[in-house]
N, C-alpha and C positions, 0 to 999 in steps of 0.2 A: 644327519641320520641317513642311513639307508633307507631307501624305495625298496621295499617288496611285497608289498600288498597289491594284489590286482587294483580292483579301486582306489588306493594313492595313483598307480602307474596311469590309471585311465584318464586323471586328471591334467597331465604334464602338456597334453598338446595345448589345452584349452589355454593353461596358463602359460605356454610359450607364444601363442597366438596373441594373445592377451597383450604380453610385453611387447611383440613387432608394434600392433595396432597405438598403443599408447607413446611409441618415438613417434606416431605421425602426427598428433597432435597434439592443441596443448589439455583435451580432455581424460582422463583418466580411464583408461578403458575396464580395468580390470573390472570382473562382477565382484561381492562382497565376499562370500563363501571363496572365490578363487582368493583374492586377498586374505583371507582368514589362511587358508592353507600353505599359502606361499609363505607366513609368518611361522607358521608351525614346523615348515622344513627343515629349518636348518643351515647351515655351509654348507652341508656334503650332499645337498639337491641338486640332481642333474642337471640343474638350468643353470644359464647365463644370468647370474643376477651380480649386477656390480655389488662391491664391496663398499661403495661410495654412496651407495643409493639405498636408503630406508624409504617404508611405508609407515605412516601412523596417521590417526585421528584424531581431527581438532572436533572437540562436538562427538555425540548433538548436546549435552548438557557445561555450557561454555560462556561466561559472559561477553564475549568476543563475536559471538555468532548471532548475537539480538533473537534469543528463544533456540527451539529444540531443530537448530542447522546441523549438519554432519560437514563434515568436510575428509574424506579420503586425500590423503597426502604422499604424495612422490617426492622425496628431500636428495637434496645431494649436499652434503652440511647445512646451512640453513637455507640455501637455494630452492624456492617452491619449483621443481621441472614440470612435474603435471597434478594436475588437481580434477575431483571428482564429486559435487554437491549429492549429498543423499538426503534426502527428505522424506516425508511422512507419519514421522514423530508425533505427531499434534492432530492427526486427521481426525476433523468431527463431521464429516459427511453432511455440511451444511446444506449443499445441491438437494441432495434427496432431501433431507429432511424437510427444505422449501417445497418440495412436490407434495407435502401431507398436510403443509396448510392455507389456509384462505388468503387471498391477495390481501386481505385486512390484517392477515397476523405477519406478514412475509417481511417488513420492516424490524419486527422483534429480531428474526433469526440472522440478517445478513449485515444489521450494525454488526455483529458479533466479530467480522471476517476480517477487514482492519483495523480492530481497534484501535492505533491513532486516530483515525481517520474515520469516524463510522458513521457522521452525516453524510460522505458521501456514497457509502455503500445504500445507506436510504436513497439518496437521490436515484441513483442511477435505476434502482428498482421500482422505484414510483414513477418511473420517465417511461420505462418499458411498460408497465401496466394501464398507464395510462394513453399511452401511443395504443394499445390495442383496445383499451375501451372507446378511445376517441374524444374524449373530453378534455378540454382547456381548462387549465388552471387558474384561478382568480389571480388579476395582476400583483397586489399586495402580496397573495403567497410566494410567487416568482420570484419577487425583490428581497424576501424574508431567506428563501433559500441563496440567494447568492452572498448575502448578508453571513448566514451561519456556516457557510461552507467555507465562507475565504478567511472566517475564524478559523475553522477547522486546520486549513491549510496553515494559517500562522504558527497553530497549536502544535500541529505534527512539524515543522519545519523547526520552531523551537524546540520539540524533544530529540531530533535528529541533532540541533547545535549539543544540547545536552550529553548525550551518548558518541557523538561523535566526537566530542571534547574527554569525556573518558576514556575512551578507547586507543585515544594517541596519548593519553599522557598530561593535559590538560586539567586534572580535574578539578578544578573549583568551578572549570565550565557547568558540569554537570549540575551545582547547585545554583548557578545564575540561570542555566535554562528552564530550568525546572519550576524555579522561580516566576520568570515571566509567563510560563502556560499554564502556572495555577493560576494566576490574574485570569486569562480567559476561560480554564474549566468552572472557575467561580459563577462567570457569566453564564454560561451554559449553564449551571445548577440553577439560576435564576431564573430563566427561560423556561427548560422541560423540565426541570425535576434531578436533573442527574448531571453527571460529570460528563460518564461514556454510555455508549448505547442506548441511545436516546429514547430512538420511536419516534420522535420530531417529527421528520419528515415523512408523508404518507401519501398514499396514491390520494390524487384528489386536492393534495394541499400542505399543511401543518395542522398538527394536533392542536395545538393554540395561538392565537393572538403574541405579539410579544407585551411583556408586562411593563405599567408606569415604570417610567425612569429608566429603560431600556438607553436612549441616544446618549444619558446624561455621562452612562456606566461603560458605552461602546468608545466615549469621545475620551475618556478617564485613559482606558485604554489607548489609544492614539496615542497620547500623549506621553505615558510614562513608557511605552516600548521605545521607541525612537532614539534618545538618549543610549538606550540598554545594549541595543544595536552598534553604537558606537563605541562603547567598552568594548564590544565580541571583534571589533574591527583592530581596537591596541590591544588585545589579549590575546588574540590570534593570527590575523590574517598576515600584518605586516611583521608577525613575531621570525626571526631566522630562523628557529628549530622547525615552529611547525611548517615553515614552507619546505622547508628540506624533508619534511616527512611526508608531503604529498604534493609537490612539484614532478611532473615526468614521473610518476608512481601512477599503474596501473591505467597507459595510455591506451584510450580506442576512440578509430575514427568512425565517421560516418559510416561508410558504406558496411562495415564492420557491424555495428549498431541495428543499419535496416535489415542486414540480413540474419542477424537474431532476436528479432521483432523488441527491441531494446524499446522504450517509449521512457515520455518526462522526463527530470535532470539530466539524468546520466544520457539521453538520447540530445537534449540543446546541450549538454558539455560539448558536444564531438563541433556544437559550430551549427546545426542542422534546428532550424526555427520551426520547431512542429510545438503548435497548442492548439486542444481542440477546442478551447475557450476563443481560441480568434480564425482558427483556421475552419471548424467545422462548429457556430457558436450555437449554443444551446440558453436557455435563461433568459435573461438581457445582457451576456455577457458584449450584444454586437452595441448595445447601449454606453458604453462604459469605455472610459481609456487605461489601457495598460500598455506596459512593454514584454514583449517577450523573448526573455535574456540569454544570450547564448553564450558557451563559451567557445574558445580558441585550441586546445589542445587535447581536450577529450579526458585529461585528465584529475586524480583524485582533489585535487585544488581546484580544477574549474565546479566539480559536482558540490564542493563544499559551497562554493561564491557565490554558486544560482539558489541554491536553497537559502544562503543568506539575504540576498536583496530581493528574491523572491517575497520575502515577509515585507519589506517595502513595498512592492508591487502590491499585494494585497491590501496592506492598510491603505495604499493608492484605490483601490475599487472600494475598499468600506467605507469611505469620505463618500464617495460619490453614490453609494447605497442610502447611505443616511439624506444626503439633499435631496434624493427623488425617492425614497419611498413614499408609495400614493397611500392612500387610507383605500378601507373599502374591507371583504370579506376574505379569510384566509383558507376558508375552503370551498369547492363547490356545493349549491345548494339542492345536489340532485340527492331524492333522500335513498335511491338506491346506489348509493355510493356513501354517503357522508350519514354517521351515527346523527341521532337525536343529540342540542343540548343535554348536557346533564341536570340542568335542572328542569330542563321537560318531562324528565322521566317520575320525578314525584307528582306532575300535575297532568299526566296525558294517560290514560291509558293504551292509546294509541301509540305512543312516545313509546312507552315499555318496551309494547309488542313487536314495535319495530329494532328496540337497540336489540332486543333479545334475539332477534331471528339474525339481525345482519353479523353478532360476534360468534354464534353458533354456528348458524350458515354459510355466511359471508354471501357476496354478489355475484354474479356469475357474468363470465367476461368473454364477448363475441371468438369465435375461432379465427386462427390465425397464431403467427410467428412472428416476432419483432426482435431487432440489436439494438441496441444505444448505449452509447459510448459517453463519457468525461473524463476531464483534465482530474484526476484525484493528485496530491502531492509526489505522486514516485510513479504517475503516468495511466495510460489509456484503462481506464476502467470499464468495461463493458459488462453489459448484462442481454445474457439472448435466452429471448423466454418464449414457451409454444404454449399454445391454451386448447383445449379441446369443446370449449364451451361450457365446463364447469367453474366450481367457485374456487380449485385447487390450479396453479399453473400444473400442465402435461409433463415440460420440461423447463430448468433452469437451467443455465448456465456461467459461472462468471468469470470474466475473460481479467484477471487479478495481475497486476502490472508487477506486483513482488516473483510472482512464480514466472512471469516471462523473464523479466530482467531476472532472475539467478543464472540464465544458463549463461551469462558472460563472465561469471566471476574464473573461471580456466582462463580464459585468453586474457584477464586483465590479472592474472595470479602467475602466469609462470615467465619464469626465470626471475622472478622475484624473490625477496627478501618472507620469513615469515612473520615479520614486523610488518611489510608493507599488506599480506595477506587479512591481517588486520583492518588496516587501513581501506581496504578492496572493500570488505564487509560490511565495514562502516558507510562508507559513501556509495553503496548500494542502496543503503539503508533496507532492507527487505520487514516485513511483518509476515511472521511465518504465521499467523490466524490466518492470512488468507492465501496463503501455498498452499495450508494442507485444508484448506474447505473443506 
């Protein structure tokens, strides 16, 4: 169609500007409204727009995209040229909402953000809160959290074999992996009460003790994964389609990786041995031996392989959990931090008055600012928290290793395949709960 509206015409430089800047890299320049309009043109729009070259959207509602991803697409037949992630689909304004309640409720709200993964989002925020109260953790709590965490990792790293075995084509994966991390969500129902978003973990400690027959139920575990492992190894690894479906598919190197602040798999795929479990240790992790696996080529095969024996490497630290867990108390016994028993509260008056004031109130936490960082399954989780001296954190922040690691899916997406674009998504593995916090 013809251009002769003033404002269509006003438009043309932006979207001519738009196309120069998107030949120079492999990111998508275009804004969405200019994309909308550029769709609406026509042939007979003034621009330079190949005949070879469409735009369209994968996403945001897409099984492909693991939740509400966008993907702006540059095609030249099925060749991805340039690619453009839109996100914010899902945003639940967890930050602020952590600024309106008590460091005692703050573990409610930030399981919520990875959900694979939501004991470690407890952790990282009882590390921070408690780095600025100042108080140590009872050593049995320590070894409880490394315990549930390197669950956690197995649990997420199985549903990534899961979904990532759907997504190429594999599917019966999806109901073997699925399979094995209901074995450990079981455990976890045994423990806190629930599957996901625990509350487990809390400043101060854990919410409870673990319960009889906890080792008997972790070792059960041990056991029957291992084996399982080995099926995902003749079902997959050494299968000739799926290597050809992610061999040399969506390759990046190191220095690539640090300069888009890339962390966990996809950052040791490139070759590059960062964990902050050994490199910067938090826990008892300096207590404990692991390997920290890297691969060789950067590519969608290597991020698949470290997620794989990465679940080795954990069951390798929960053996060694289980021989030195110490006995002794799971939280601290300062009562301006740690509720009363609950069974104090029918025989103490005092008991009451105290659970009463600390879940209404909550504690109030010295001023200052603190970062703290861990290893979570898809990389650097950080939480940077300000306190002004009341019982509310000032500021939260959470430094969410999904929402860094998207910005590489361009450079590991174009001139590819939109099979391999798949692919990309998949061994990103992202959880868009905690992109759009």
């Amino acid at each position: 169609m013809a251009i002769t509206d003033k404002t269509e015409t006003d438009t043309l430089p932006e979207l001519t500007d738009a196309r120069v800047r998107a030949r120079e890299s492999a990111v998508l320049r275009l804004s969405e409204s200019a994309m909308a309009r550029l769709g609406e043109m026509g042939p007979d729009a003034p621009i330079d727009v190949d005949d070879e070259r469409m735009f369209i959207n994968m996403g945001p509602s897409h099984p492909s995209t693991h939740g509400v991803l966008r993907l702006m697409l540059e095609l030249e037949g099925e060749t991805v040229r340039r690619s453009k992630p839109v996100i914010g689909y899902l945003h639940t304004g967890m930050e602020k909402t952590g600024e309106q309640l008590t460091y005692l409720q703050g573990p409610t709200n930030v399981t919520r953000m990875d959900y694979a993964a939501p004991l470690f989002n407890e952790l990282v925020f009882s590390l921070a809160v408690e780095e600025l109260v100042g108080i140590e953790v009872p050593e049995r709590a320590t070894w409880i959290r490394m315990l549930m965490c390197e669950l956690n990792r197995m649990a997420s790293n199985l549903l990534f074999m899961a979904t990532n075995g759907m997504d190429l084509g594999a599917v019966s994966m999806m109901i073997y992996g699925w399979r094995e991390r209901e074995d450990i969500l079981r455990f976890f129902e045994m423990v806190t009460g629930l599957r996901m978003n625990h509350n487990y973990i809390r400043p101060g400690g854990v919410a409870a003790d673990l319960p009889d027959g906890w080792q008997a139920e972790v070792e059960r575990l041990l056991e029957i994964i291992p084996p399982r492992l080995e099926e995902y190894d003749v079902l997959m690894t050494g299968q000739p389609i799926w290597r050809d479906r992610l061999q040399g598919v969506g390759v990046m190197n190191s220095a690539e990786a640090l300069a888009l602040g890339v962390t966990g798999p996809l950052l040791r795929s490139t070759g590059y041995a960062w964990d902050l479990r050994r490199d910067q240790p938090y826990l008892a992790y300096d207590e404990v031996e692991f390997d920290v696996l890297v691969g060789s080529y950067g590519d969608c095969f290597d991020r698949y392989a470290i997620r794989l024996n990465e679940i080795r490497e954990s069951m390798r630290i929960v053996r060694q959990v289980i021989d030195k867990m110490p006995a002794g108390d799971v939280r601290v016994q300062d009562k301006k931090i740690t509720p009363p028993p609950r069974a104090r509260i029918d025989e103490s008056m005092e008991a009451l008055i105290h659970h009463f004031k600390i879940f209404t109130e909550g504690y109030k936490v010295p001023e200052g600012e603190v970062y703290v960082g861990v290893e979570s399954p898809r990389g650097e989780l950080g939480c940077y928290m300000v306190s002004d001296g009341g019982s509310h954190p000032y500021r939260m922040h959470i430094r969410a290793p999904s929402f860094v690691n998207l910005q590489c899916l361009p450079y590991l997406m174009q001139d590819g395949l939109i099979a391999d674009a798949v692919a990309n998504i998949s061994t990103v593995d992202p959880i868009m709960g905690e992109v759009d916090r």
